[in-house]
ZAMARGU-4260 file (C-alpha; in steps of 0.2 Angstrom, whole numbers, plus 5000, padded with zeros to 4 digits):
<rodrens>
0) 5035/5145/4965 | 5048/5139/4953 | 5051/5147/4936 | 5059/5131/4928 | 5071/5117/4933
5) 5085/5126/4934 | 5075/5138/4945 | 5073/5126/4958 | 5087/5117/4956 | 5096/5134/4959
10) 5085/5141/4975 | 5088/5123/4982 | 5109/5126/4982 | 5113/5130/5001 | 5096/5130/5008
15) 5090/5118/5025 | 5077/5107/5017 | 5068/5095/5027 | 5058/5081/5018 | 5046/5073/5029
20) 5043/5054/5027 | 5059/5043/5020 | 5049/5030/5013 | 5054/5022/4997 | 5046/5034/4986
25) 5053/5048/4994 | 5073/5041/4994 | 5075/5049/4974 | 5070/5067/4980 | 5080/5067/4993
30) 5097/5060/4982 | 5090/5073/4970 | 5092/5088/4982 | 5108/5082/4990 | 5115/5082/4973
35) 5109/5100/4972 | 5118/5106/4987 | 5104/5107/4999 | 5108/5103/5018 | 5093/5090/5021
40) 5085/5084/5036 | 5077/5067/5034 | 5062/5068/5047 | 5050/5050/5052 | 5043/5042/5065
45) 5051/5024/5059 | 5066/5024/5071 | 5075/5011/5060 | 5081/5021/5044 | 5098/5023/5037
50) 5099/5029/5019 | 5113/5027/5011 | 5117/5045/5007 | 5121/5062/5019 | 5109/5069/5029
55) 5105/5074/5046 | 5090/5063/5054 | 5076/5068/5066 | 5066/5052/5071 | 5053/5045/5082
60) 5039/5052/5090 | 5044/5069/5091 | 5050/5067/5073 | 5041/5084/5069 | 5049/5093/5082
65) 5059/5111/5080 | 5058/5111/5062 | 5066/5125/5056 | 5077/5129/5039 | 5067/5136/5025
70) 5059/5120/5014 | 5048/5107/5021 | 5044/5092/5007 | 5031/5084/5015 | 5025/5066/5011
75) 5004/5068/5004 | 4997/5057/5018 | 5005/5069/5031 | 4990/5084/5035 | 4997/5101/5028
80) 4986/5109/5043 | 4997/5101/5057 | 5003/5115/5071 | 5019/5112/5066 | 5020/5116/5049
85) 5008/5130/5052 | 5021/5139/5063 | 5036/5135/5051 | 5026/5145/5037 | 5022/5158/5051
90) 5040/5161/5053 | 5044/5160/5033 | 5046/5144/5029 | 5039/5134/5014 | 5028/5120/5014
95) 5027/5110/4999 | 5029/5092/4991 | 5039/5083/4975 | 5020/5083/4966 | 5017/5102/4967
100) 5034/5106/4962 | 5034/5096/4948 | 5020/5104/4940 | 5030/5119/4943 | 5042/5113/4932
105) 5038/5099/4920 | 5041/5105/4904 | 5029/5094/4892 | 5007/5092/4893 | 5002/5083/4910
110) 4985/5073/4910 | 4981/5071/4928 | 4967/5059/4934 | 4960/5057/4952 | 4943/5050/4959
115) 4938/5037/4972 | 4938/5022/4961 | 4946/5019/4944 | 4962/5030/4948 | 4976/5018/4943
120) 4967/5007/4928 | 4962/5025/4920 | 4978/5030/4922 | 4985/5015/4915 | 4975/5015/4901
125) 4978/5032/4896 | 4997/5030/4896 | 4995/5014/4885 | 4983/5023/4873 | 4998/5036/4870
130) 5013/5024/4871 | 5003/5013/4857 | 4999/5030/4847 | 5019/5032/4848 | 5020/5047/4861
135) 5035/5045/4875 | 5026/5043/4892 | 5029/5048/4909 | 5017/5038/4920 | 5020/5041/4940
140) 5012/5052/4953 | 5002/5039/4965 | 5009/5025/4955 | 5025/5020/4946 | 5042/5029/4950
145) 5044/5047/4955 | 5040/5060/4942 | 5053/5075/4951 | 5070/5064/4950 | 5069/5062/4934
150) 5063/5079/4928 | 5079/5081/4917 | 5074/5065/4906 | 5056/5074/4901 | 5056/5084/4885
155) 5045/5096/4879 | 5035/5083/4865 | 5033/5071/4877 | 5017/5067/4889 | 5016/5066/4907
160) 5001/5055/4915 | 4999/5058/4932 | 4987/5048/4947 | 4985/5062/4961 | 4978/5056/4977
165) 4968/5068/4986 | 4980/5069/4999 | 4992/5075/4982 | 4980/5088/4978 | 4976/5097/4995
170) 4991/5108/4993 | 4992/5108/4971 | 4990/5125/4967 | 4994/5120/4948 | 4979/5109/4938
175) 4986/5100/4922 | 4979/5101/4903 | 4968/5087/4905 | 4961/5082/4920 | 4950/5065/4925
180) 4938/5065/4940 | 4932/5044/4937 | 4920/5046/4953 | 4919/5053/4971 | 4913/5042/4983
185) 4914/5042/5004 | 4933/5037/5004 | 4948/5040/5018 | 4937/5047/5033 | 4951/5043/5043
190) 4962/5058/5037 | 4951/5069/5030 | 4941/5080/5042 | 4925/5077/5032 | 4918/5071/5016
195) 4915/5088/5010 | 4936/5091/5014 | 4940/5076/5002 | 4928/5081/4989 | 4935/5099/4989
200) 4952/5090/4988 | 4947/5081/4973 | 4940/5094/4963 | 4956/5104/4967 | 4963/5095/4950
205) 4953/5107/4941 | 4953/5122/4951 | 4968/5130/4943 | 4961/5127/4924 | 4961/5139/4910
210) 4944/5137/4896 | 4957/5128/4885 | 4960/5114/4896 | 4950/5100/4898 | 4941/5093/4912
215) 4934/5074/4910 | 4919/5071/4923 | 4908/5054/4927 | 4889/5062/4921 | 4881/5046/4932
220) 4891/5052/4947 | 4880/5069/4955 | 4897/5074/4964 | 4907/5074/4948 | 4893/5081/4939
225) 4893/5097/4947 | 4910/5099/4946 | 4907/5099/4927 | 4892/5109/4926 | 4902/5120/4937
230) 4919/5122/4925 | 4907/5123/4908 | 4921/5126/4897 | 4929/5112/4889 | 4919/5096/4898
235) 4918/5079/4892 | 4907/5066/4902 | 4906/5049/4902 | 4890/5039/4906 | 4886/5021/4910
240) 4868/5027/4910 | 4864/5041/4900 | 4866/5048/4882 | 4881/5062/4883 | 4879/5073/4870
245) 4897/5080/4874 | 4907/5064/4877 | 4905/5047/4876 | 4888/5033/4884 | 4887/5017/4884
250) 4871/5005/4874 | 4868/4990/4867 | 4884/4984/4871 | 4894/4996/4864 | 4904/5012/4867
255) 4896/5026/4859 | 4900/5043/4855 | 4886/5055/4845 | 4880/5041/4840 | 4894/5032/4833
260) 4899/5016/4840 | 4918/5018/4845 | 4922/5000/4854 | 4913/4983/4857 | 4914/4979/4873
265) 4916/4960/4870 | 4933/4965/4866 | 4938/4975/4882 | 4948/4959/4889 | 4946/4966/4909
270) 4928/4961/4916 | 4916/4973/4923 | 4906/4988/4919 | 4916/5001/4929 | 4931/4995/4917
275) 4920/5003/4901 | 4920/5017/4915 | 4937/5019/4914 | 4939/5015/4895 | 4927/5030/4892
280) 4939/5043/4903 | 4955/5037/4896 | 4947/5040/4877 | 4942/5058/4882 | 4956/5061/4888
285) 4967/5056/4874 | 4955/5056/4859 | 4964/5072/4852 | 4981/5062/4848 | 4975/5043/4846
290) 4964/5035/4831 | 4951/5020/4834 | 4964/5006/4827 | 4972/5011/4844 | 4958/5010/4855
295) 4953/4995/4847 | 4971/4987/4850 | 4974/4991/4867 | 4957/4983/4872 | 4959/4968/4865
300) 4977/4968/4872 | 4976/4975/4889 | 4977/4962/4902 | 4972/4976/4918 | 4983/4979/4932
305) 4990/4970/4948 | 4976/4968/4962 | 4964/4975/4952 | 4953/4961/4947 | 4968/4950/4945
310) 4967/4931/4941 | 4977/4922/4950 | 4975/4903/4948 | 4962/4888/4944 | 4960/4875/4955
315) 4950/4860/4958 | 4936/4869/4946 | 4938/4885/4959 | 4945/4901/4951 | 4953/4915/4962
320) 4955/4931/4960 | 4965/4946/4968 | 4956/4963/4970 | 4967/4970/4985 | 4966/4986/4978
325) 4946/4987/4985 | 4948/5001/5000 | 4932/5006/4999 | 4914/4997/4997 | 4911/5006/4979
330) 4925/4994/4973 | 4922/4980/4982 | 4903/4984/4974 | 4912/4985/4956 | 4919/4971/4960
335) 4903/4959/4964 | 4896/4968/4949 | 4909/4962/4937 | 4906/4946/4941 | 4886/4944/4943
340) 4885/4954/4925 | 4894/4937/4919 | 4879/4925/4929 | 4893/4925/4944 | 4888/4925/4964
345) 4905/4925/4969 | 4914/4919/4987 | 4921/4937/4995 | 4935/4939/5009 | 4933/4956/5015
350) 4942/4966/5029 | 4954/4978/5035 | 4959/4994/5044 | 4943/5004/5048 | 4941/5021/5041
355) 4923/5025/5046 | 4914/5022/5030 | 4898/5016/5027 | 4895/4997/5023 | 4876/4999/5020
360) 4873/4998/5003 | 4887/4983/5000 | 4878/4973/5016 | 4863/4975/5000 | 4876/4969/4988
365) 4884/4954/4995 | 4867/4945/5001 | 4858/4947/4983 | 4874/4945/4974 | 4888/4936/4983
370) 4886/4915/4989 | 4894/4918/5007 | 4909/4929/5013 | 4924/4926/5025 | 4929/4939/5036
375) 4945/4944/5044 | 4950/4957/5058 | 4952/4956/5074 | 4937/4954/5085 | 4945/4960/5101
380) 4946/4976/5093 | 4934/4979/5081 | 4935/4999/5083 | 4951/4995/5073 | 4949/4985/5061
385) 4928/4984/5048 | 4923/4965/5048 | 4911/4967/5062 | 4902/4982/5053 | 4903/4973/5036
390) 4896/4959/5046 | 4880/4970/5055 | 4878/4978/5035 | 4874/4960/5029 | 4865/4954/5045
395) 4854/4969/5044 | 4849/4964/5028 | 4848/4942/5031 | 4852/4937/5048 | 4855/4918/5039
400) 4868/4926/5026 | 4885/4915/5027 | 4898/4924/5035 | 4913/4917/5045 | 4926/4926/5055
405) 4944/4923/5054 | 4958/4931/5062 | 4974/4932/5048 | 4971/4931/5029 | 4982/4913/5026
410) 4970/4903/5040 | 4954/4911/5029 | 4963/4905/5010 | 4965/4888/5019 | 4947/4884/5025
415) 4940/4893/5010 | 4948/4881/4998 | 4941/4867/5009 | 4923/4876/5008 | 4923/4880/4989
420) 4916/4870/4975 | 4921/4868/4956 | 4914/4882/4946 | 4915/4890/4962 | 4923/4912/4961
425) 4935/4916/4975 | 4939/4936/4975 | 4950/4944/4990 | 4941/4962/4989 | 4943/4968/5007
430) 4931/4985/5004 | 4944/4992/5018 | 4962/5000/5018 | 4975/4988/5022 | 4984/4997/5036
435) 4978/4985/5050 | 4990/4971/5045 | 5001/4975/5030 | 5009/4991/5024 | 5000/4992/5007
440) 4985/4983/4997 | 5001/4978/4986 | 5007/4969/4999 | 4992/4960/5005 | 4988/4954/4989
445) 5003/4945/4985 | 5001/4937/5002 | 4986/4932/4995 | 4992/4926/4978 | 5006/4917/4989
450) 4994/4908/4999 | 4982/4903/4984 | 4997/4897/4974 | 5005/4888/4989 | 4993/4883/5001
</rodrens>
């Protein structure tokens, strides 16, 4: 679409550009293509915004309404399939999104990495790995600051690290040199029209690739798997449970490639086994510009990211722990996991906004792992929200499992520390999108945090 960035910056002078969805992340694109002499209309259903630069609004309900001009920028969580968009691009208009544009035009290598689970530490990690190594890195995408807006700031010897949502990658029509599948498991029913849409959104990341780039799979994942056998050229897979000839296992306590141990894992200082996950993918997809000594140091040093396992405070002998990041019930799995590996039947508080997911396997979970769990939703409208189809999952299981209901997260910190006993593991892993009470797992887990820390 765009030669370079002086293409786009050039096709942008004069046009009608509307960018759909003024949240925060979106507020650097469109400065960016006022600066460029675009005429932009800001389109959301929030009535109550007011950025501090000019353009023309359309908002409310019929915030979608007679679009016309000849650029949509469309937030990722916004469908691309909507009847609106499909009749501006009837009548000539281009749909697309800061994401696809930049891979249009980023000068320098981009290592991209999607999946269910492990998105955000893996990316993490990779962007360490190379910052460690000495390489200057872009880290953005589904995390961190825009990548697009500061496009001009990104030389060619630099490395871009990328998380891309699969609501990012439904419209990519670009793959990057390295791409990192960590899993694919039922995730975000609530947007995609089926599992088999998100799983072909997922494996988009690759489906642009040349036989010199290189595509990073999870072997113990079938999904993810295929997707490998399917590329053949240039894979690498990662196993937990098996000995990859072309990539890296885990035995014996170790990280292991061919044979060769690469990495203890006593000294990985973030707990639990989907961690060596993600320690294996970031090594593959780095492992051409890094040397062991790196590895080694970043391990050691490498303290995890917020709401991702997160210690937050010891008290009375209890320790907490913040894992808001946990959407889904393969997290809130990872989770349990990380903590029974280490001897641990930890104290859960689950819930959120439903997404039609399946809590079967993690009802299985929590009664032979987990000492009791607290639930919160409301109960008056349980279609909304997934405590009372976390609770049915357990109860299907143990009828006499622990669970009590409460109906905010600060009332369920308070009788929890009332409840728990010295030596006692509290972990806030919700295994549900946050969208019923709060507007991101960010912001429910410092609630969380604030009512540990303070109540």
């Amino acid at each position: 679409m765009f030669a370079n960035f002086l293409d786009f910056k050039e096709k942008m002078k004069g046009k009608t550009v509307n960018v759909i969805g003024l949240g925060v992340s979106n507020i650097p694109l469109v400065k960016m293509l006022v600066s460029f002499g675009a005429f932009v209309i800001g389109r959301d259903k929030n009535e109550d915004i007011s950025l501090d630069v000019d353009i023309s609004y359309k908002l409310g309900e019929d915030y979608l309404k007679d679009i016309k001009g000849d650029y949509i920028f469309k937030s990722p969580g916004i469908r691309p399939d909507l009847p609106e968009f499909l009749e501006f691009t009837k009548n000539g208009g281009i749909l697309t999104s800061e994401m696809e544009v930049f891979f249009d035009v980023c000068p320098c290598k981009i290592i991209a990495v999607t999946g269910s689970d492990g998105k955000t530490t893996t990316t993490s990690l990779i962007s360490e790995l190379l910052k460690e190594a000495g390489y200057l890195v872009h880290t953005g995408g589904n995390i961190g600051t825009p990548l697009l807006p500061n496009i001009e700031n990104i030389k060619p010897d630099d490395i871009c690290v990328v998380e891309l949502s699969s609501f990012q990658l439904m419209t990519m029509k670009k793959s990057p040199s390295v791409a990192v599948i960590t899993n694919i498991t039922p995730n975000h029913l609530d947007v995609h029209k089926s599992y088999e849409e998100y799983i072909l959104a997922k494996e988009n990341i690759t489906k642009f690739q040349t036989k010199e780039d290189k595509l990073i799979v999870n072997y113990d994942n079938e999904i993810t798997r295929k997707i490998g056998e399917n590329k053949k050229d240039n894979v690498c897979y990662f196993s937990l449970n098996a000995l990859c000839k072309d990539g890296l296992y885990y035995e014996d306590l170790k990280i292991l490639e061919k044979g060769e141990k690469l990495l203890d894992i006593k000294d990985i200082k973030i707990p639990g086994m989907h961690n060596v996950d993600n320690y294996m993918a970031a090594y593959l997809a780095v492992k051409d510009y890094i040397t062991i000594d790196v590895l080694k140091k970043v391990a050691k040093n490498f303290k995890g990211v917020n709401h991702r396992i997160e210690f937050v405070k010891e008290e009375n002998g209890v320790k907490y722990y913040n894992d808001s990041i946990a959407s889904s019930p393969t997290r809130t799995t990872a989770c349990i996991n990380a903590f029974y590996s280490m001897g641990k039947k930890p104290i859960l508080i689950l819930g959120g906004k439903n997404k039609n997911l399946d809590f079967t396997l993690l009802g299985k979970e929590i009664v032979n792992k987990t000492k009791k769990i607290y639930l919160v939703g409301d109960l008056k409208n349980p279609h909304l929200n997934t405590a009372k189809a976390i609770e049915k999952a357990v109860y299907d299981v143990d009828k006499n499992f622990p669970v009590e209901f409460f109906y905010t997260l600060e009332e369920t910190v308070k009788k929890v520390k009332e409840d728990a006993d010295k030596g006692d593991i509290v972990v806030l892993s919700p295994a549900s999108t946050s969208f019923d009470k709060y507007k991101n797992f960010e912001e429910r887990g410092n609630l969380f945090k604030e009512y540990v820390n303070n109540g």
